[in-house]
N, C-alpha and C positions, 0 to 999 in steps of 0.2 A: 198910676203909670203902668201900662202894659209889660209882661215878661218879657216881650221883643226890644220893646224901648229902652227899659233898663238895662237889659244886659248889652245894646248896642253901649250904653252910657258909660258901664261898668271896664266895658273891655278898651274902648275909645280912651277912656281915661288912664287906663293902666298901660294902652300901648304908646301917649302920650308919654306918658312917666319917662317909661322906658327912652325914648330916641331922645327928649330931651338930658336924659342921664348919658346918652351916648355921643350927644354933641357937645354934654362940658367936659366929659371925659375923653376926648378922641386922642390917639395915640400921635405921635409927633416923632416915634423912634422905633426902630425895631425894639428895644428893648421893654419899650413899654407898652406895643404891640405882643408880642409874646408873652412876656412876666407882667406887665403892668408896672417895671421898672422895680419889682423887688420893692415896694412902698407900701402895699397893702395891710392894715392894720389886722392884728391875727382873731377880733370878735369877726372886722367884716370879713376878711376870709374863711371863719367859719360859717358865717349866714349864706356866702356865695356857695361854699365847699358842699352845704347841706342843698340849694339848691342845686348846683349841678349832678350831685348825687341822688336827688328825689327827681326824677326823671317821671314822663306822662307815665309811666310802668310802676313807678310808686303809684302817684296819685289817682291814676283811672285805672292802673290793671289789675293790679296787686288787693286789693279788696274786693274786687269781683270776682277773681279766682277763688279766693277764701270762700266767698259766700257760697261759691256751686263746690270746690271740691272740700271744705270743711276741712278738718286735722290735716289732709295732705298740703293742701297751702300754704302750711307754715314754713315749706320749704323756702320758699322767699325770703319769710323773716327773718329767719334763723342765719342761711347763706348770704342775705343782705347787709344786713345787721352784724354778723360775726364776719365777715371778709372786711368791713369795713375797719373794725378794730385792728384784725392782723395790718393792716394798711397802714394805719397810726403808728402801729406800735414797732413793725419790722422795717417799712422801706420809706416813711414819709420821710425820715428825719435826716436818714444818709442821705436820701437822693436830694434833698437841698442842700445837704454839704455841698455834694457834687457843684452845685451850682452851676447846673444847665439849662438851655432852655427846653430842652425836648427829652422825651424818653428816647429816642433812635439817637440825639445826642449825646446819654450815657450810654446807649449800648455800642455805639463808633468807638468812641474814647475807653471805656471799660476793655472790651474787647481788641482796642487798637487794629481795627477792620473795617474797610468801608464797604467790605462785604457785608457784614454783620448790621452795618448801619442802613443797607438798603433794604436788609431783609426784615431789620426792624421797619422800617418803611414803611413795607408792604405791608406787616401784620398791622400797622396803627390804623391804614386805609382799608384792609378788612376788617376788622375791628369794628370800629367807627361809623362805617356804610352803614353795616349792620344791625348796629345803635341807633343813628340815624332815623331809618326806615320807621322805629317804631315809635321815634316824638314826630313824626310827622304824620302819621297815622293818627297819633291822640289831633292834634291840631285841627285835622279836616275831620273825628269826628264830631268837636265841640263845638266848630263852623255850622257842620249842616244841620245841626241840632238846633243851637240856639239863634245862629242869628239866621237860618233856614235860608243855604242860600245852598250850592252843587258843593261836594268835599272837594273837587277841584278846584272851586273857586277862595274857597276855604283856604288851602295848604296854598296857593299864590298871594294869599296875603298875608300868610304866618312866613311864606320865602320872602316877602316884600320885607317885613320887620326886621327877622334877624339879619338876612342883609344889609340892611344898614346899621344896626347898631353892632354886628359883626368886623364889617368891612371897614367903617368907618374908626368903631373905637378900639378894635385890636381888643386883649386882653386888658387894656385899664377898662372898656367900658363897656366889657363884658361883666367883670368883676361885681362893679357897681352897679350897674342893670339888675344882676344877677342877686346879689343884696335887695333891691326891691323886689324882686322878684320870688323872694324868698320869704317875703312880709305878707303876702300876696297871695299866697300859695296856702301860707301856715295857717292864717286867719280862715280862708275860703275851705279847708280843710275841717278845722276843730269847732267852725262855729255849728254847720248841719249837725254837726257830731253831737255837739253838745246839747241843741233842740230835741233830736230824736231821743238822747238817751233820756233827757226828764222825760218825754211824751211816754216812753214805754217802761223805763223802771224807773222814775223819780230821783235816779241821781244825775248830778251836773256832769261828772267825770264820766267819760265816756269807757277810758278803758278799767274801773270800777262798774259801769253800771254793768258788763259783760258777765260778773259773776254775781249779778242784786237779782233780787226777787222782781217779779214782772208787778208792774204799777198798779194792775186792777183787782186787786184783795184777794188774788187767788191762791200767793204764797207760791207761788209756784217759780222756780230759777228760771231765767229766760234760756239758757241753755239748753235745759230739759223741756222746754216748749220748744225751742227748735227741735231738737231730736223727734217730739212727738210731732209736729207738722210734715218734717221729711219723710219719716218712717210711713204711716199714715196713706201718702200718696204713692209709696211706692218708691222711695230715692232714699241714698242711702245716708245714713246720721249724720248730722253736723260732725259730732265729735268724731268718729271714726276716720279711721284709717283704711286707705284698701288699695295704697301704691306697696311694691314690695319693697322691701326696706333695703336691698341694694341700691336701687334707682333713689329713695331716698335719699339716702348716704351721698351717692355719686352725683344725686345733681346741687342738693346743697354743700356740697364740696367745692363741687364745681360754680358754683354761685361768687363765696368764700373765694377762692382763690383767682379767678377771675375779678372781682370787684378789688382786688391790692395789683391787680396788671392792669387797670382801665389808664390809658395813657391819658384821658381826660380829665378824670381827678388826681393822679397823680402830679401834674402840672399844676396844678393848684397852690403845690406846696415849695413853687418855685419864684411865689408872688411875694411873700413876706420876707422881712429887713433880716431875719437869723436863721438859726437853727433851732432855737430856743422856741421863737415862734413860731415856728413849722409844729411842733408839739402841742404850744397851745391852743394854735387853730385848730387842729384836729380836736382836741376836748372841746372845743366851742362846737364844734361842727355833728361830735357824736352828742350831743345834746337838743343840738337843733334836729336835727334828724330822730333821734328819739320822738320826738311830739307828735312826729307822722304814725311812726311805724308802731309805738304802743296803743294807737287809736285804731291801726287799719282791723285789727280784727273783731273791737266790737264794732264799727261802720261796717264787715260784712256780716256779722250774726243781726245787727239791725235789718239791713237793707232786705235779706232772706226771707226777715218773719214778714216783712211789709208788706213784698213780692205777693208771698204766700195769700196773703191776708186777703190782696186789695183784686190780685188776678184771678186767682181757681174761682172756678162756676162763674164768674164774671162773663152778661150778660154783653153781647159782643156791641150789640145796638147802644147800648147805655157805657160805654167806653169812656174814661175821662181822655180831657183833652190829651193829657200828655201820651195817653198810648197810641191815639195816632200820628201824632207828630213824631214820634220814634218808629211808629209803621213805616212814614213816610221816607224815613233815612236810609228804610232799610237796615235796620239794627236791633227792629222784635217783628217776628211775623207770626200769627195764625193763621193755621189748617183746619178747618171744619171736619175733621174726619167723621162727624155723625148727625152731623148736620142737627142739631140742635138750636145753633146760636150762640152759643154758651163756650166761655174759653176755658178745656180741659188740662190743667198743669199738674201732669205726672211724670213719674219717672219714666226715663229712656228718649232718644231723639226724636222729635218731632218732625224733623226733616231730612231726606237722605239723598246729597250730602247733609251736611250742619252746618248750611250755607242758605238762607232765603234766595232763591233766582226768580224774581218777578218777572210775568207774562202780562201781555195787555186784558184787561177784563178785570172784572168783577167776581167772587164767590158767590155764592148760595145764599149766604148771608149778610154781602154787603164785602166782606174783607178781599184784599184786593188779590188777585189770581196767583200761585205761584207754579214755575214750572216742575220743582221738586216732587217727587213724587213721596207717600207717607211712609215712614217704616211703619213694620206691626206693632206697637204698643199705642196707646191708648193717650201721650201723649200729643199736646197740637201747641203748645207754645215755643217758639224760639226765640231765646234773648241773648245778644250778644253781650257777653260778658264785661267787655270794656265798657259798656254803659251805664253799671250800679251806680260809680258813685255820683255818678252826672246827673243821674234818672232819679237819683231815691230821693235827696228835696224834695220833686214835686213827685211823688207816692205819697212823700211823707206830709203832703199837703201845706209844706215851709210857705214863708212869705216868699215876695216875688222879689225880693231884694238878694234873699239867700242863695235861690237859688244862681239868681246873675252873677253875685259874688262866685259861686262855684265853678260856672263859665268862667270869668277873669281867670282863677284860681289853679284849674285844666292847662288853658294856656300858656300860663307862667311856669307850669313847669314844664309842659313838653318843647316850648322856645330857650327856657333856661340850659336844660339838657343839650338841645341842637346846637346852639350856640355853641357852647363847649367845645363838643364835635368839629363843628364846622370850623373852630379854629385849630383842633390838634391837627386834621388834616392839612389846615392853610401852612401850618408850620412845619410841617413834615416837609413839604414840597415846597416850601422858598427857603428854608433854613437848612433841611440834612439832605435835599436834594440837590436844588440851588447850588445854596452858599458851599455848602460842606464837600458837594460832590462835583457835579458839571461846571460850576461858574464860578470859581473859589474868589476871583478879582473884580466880583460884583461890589458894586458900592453900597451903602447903607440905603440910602433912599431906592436904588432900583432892587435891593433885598425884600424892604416893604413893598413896594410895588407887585413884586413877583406872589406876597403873601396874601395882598387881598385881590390879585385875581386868580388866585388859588381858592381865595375863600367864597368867590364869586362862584366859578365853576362847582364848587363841594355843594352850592346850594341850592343849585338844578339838578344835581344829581340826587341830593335830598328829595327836593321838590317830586322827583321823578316817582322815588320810593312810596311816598305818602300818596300818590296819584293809584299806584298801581301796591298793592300794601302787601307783603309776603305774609301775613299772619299776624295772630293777636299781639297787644303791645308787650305785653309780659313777655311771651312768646318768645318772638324776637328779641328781645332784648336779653335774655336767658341763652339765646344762642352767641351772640356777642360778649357774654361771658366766657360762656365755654370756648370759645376762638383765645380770648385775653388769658385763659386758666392755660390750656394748652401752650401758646405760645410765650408770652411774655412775662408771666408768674417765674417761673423755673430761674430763665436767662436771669432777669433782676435780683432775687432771691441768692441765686448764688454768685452772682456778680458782687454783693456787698458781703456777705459770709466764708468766700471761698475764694483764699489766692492761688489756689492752683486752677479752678475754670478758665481754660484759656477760648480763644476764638475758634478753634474748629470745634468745640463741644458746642457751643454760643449758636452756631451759627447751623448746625448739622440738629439740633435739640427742638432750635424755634423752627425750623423745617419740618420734621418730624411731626411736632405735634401740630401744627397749622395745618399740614395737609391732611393729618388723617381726621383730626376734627371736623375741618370742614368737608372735607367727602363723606364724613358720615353721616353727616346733617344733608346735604344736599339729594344725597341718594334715599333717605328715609321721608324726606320732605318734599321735593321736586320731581325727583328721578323713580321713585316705585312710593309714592303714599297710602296704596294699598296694603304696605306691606307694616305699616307702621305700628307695630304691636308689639308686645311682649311676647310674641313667640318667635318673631323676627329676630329680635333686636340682639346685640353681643353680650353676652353673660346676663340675658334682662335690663340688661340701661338702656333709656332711652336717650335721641338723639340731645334732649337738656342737659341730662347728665354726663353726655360721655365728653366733654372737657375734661373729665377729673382723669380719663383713662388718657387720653392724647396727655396731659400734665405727666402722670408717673410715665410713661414712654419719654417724653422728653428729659424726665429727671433721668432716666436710666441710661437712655444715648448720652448725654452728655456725660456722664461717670465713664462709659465706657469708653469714650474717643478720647476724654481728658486722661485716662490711664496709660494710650498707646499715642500720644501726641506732647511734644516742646508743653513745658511749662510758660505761660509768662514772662516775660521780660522784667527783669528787677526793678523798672521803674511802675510797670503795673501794681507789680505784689506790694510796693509801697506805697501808691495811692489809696490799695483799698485797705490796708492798715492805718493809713490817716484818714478814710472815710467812716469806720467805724470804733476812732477816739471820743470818747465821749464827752470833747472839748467842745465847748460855743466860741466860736469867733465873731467877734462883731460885725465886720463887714460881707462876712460871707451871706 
């Protein structure tokens, strides 16, 4: 059976799974449209919790980044991975006390403000867009790859999907979708993983074979053959470092503290019967999540050496299949700069911008025309990054089962992730806009109503993003932290730790950091991109990392406005003395 066939087979079948899981699950109540009725079992909530947290930026970005920038990449891991504990460990467990349905729902009631609750609003739907933008981007690249069709046409039938099982099943049949999709995901992930690692160092265990000896008697660490491959061509060590260790600091801070404000996992933890279980899903969930993220860095020290292996001097005429069907995507292009024929993978850009812009025609040698013109180094290949872990199967000359699986795999989590989204926003806007603010005498059924065509709407607006993509998945997704560090970390954070935070600090703090985050990001990435460097940039952080400065600015407003402003109301300061009892109630 052809690559094409199977992975139509593979994804057919999977998005199958999916809508029938969202038509026996479909919600019948607001309650079970937003929480899933508070009934979810705390294993499945951590299989969903680990899917909506492994977003297309785990599973497509997040090891391609590792593999081109080596030891800097771990930023992800690290701010991934540790934000997601502070999450567990500080605000999952109150904010199911609370038992709400929304984050902007604690921050109204917390704050007793419906100021505060509009301005959480707003931060959820910037937020969230912004998140958004970059599973929708995975979607339409996995589209025009595998089952080669336009990325537009691609991301209108990843819109087609999760709108229905969004709309339809509300959070119960998201949940459970999202449980499959999580099986899905794991599997399509660890199985390539675990071919290449026997192919190249003979162990099963992938993130073991990262520090084994390479397979061909040479005794040599695979490590230290990446390093001598990179060095070699002129690019700098795997292992090495060469971000400054502020920006560092600041964007996996900003990673960390952002990922415990993601209003779409923190909802997560408003599904299950206690409080008790709020805790255990989380350990389910940092478990399940572990499988990805202890693999993603030997999948890019693999995918690197293959690269290396199978591209340099590779004769352009003698091409395997798979590199021009990723020509074709537009997602690797050569530049003949020497007209050899031969494709030249060194260090430094190969094209300027670092963007393939295809012209009509032919090259010199067959490759198709681009209108980029060359930088000076000696480099001619461009590969976009979001494509490793899609592309390396077939580098790695995998069967054609695996790699379809991989496809499936892609998808499941850049629709698992969306989904999500697409309902924190549907909820924000029927439940704390709606119900809580404009139309408090709304009924239950025109509550629902109001939420799936909210959800409708969120998915063109997605749709839009993924059409039109602002940057790599990681990328973006990294900026959507820094917006959630900035804003929503602080408010929550001391909302449960702190009964003197009153609402003008709440509401003056998530301003604060919202606006200056996101100006900073806009102006370094839209607004002057020229300028986008470390010699620009405020104290050295780049636009990733400065969430972590928008955060301590909000920490700091808020101390100072809570100093020269009313305390709380006695009935506040006692809520959040009984949200941080560390009593279980069974009904809550």
């Amino acid at each position: 059976m052809s690559l094409q066939v199977m992975t139509y087979v593979f994804v057919g079948l999977s998005f199958g799974l999916y809508i029938g899981i969202a038509v026996w699950s479909r919600s019948k109540s607001t309650s079970d449209f937003y929480i899933a009725g508070s009934h979810v079992h705390p294993i499945a909530n951590g299989a969903a919790t680990a899917a909506d947290w492994m977003s297309a930026a785990s599973f497509l970005s997040m090891a391609g980044i590792i593999a081109f920038e080596g030891a800097d990449g771990a930023r992800y891991l690290m701010g991934w991975t540790g934000g997601y504990v502070l999450l567990a460990l500080l605000l999952a467990p109150y904010l199911r006390k609370f038992a709400k349905f929304t984050v902007p729902d604690f921050v109204g009631d917390r704050y007793y403000s419906q100021t505060a609750r509009l301005v959480a609003v707003v931060c959820v739907i910037f937020i969230s867009f912004t998140y958004v933008a970059g599973q929708m981007r995975g979607v339409g690249i996995v589209f025009s790859r595998f089952l080669e069709v336009e990325i537009e046409t691609g991301v209108l039938v990843g819109m087609a999907i999760v709108f229905f099982y969004a709309v339809l099943g509300g959070m119960k049949g998201i949940t459970y979708t999202q449980v499959a999709q999580y099986c899905v995901l794991i599997f399509a992930y660890l199985v390539p993983a675990i071919f290449i690692s026997i192919q190249l160092t003979g162990n099963p265990f992938p993130m073991l074979g990262l520090g084994s000896t390479m397979s061909d008697g040479s005794g040599i660490y695979l490590l230290d053959r990446l390093d001598g491959l990179t060095t070699e061509l002129g690019m700098a060590a795997f292992t090495a470092g060469n971000k400054s260790t502020i920006d560092m600091f600041f964007i996996t801070a900003a990673l960390m503290a952002g990922t415990a404000g993601l209003p779409h996992v923190i909802v997560r933890f408003f599904t299950v019967p206690k409080v008790r279980d709020a805790r255990i899903s989380a350990g389910y969930a940092l478990v399940f999540i572990a499988l990805l993220y202890t693999t993603a860095p030997a999948v890019a020290a693999f995918a690197r050496i293959n690269i290396i292996n199978s591209v340099n001097e590779m004769v352009y005429a003698d091409a395997p299949d798979w590199f021009g069907k990723w020509e074709r995507s537009g997602l690797i292009a050569w530049l003949d700069k020497n007209a050899d024929g031969k494709v030249q993978y060194r260090g430094g850009n190969a094209l300027n911008p670092v963007k393939p812009v295809y012209a009509e025609g032919v090259g010199s040698s067959g490759e198709r025309s681009l209108e980029n013109q060359p930088t000076n180094n000696g480099n001619e290949l461009y590969i976009d990054r979001d494509i490793i872990v899609l592309a390396h199967p077939e580098i790695a000359m995998l069967p054609n089962w695996v790699i379809a699986l991989v496809a499936a795999g892609g998808l499941a989590a850049a629709l698992s992730t969306a989904a999500g989204l697409l309902l924190v926003i549907s909820t924000a806007v029927s439940h704390d806009l709606m119900k809580k603010t404009f139309m408090p005498d709304i009924s239950e059924r025109q509550e629902l109503l109001f939420a799936r065509l909210s959800a409708a709407a969120a998915v063109t607006v997605a749709g839009f993003f993924g059409i039109y993509p602002i940057g790599l998945v990681a990328e973006v997704v990294a900026f959507a932290f820094g917006l959630a560090a900035a804003s929503f970390f602080p408010v929550i954070l001391l909302g449960i730790f702190s009964r003197r935070m009153n609402k003008e600090a709440a509401i003056t703090g998530m301003l604060v950091g919202l606006v200056f985050t996101f100006s900073y990001i806009v102006f370094f990435k839209f607004i002057s991109p020229e300028l986008n460097n470390a010699e620009h940039w405020l104290l050295g952080i780049s636009p990733e990392g400065i969430g972590t400065l928008g955060m301590l600015m909000n920490f700091a407003i808020s101390a100072i406005v809570c100093r020269f402003t009313p305390a709380p109301p006695p009935d506040v300061q006692k809520m959040v003395e009984n949200i941080r009892i560390p009593r279980q109630q069974a009904s809550i």
